[in-house]
N, C-alpha and C positions, 0 to 999 in steps of 0.2 A: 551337197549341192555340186552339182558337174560343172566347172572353169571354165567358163564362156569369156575367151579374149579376142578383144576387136585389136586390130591391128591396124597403126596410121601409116603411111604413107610411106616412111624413113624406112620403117621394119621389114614390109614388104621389100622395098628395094634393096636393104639389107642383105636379106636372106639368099634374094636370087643372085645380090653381088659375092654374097660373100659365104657358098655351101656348110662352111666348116665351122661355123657359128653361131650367137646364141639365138640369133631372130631366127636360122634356118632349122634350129633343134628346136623351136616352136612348133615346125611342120612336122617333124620326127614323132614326138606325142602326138602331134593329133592324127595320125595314121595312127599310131599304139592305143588309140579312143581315150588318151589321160586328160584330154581337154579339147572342145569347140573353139573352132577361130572363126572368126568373122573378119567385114570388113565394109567398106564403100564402096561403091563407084567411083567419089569422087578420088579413092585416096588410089585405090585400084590405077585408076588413070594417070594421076598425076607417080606414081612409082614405074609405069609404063614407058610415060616421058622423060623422066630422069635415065630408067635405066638406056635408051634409044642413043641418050646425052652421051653418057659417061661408058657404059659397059653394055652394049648393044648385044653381046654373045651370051650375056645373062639375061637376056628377054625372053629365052627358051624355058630357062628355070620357072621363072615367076609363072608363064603361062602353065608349067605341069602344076605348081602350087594351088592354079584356081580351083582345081576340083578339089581341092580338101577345106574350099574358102565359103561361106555363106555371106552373100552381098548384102546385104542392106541398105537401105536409105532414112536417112536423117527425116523425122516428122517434119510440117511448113514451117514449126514455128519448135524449138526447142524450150521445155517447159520448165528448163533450170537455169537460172539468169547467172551466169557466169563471165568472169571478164577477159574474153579470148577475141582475136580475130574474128570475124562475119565464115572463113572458110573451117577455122580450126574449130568454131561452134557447128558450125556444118558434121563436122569429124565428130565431137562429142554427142551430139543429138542421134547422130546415126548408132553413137555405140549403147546408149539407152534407147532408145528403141529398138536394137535387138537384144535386149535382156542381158546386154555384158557384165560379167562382175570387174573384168579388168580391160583398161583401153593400156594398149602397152605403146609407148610412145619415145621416140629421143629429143623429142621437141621440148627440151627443156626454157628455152625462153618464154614460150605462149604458156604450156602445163604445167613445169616446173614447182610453178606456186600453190599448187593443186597436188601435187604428189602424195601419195601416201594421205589424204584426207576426202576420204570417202562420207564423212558426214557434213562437206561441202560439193560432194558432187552425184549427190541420191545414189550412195552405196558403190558408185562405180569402185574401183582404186586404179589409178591412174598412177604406171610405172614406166620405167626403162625394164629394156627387157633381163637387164643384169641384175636388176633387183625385183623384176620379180622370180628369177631362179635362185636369190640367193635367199628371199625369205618363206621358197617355194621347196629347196630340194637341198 
């Protein structure tokens, strides 16, 4: 089955903050086709406005990122009753509906509780990106 990871919000801005790392070697595979990234709009946007915040000369990076990003949108209603924020259910709806096996995330406060238990989150597995490289590679 080909590695379909949705990426939140942190990752994204991660990677364009930070080239030389694990969220940016995300992008590295999926040029090398060893796995599908996806993502939101909403998360899209809001990594947009962090990076504008904090590290405005990494706004460049992220945008050459989109072209290897598949957007998706969260269904009206997410059809797995989980107990997240109204936006970070927003984040997970959108990454089952595009068929993600992994939403790779650093939001360990909201996801945390959900890590690594894909028979609570219809098969997703929900990681940091450091663990999914380390039970990946």
């Amino acid at each position: 089955m080909k590695l379909r990871l949705f990426l939140d919000a942190n990752i994204l801005f991660t990677a364009a903050y930070s080239p030389e790392g694990l969220s940016a070697l995300l992008f590295e595979l999926c040029q090398r086709r060893v796995l599908e990234l996806l993502t939101s709009q909403q998360a899209l946007e809001e990594a947009r406005l962090n990076l504008r915040l904090k590290r405005p000369e990494a706004s460049n990076r992220l945008e050459k990122f989109l072209k290897l990003l598949e957007v998706v949108e969260p269904p009206s209603n997410c059809p797995v009753a989980l107990d997240l924020p109204d936006d970070d259910l927003a984040v997970f709806g959108a990454a089952l509906g595009g068929r993600s096996t992994h939403l790779i995330t650093g939001d360990k406060k909201h996801f945390g509780r959900y890590f690594d238990r894909p028979d609570q989150t219809a098969g997703i597995r929900i990681q940091t990106a450091r663990r999914f490289f380390d039970d990946r590679f």
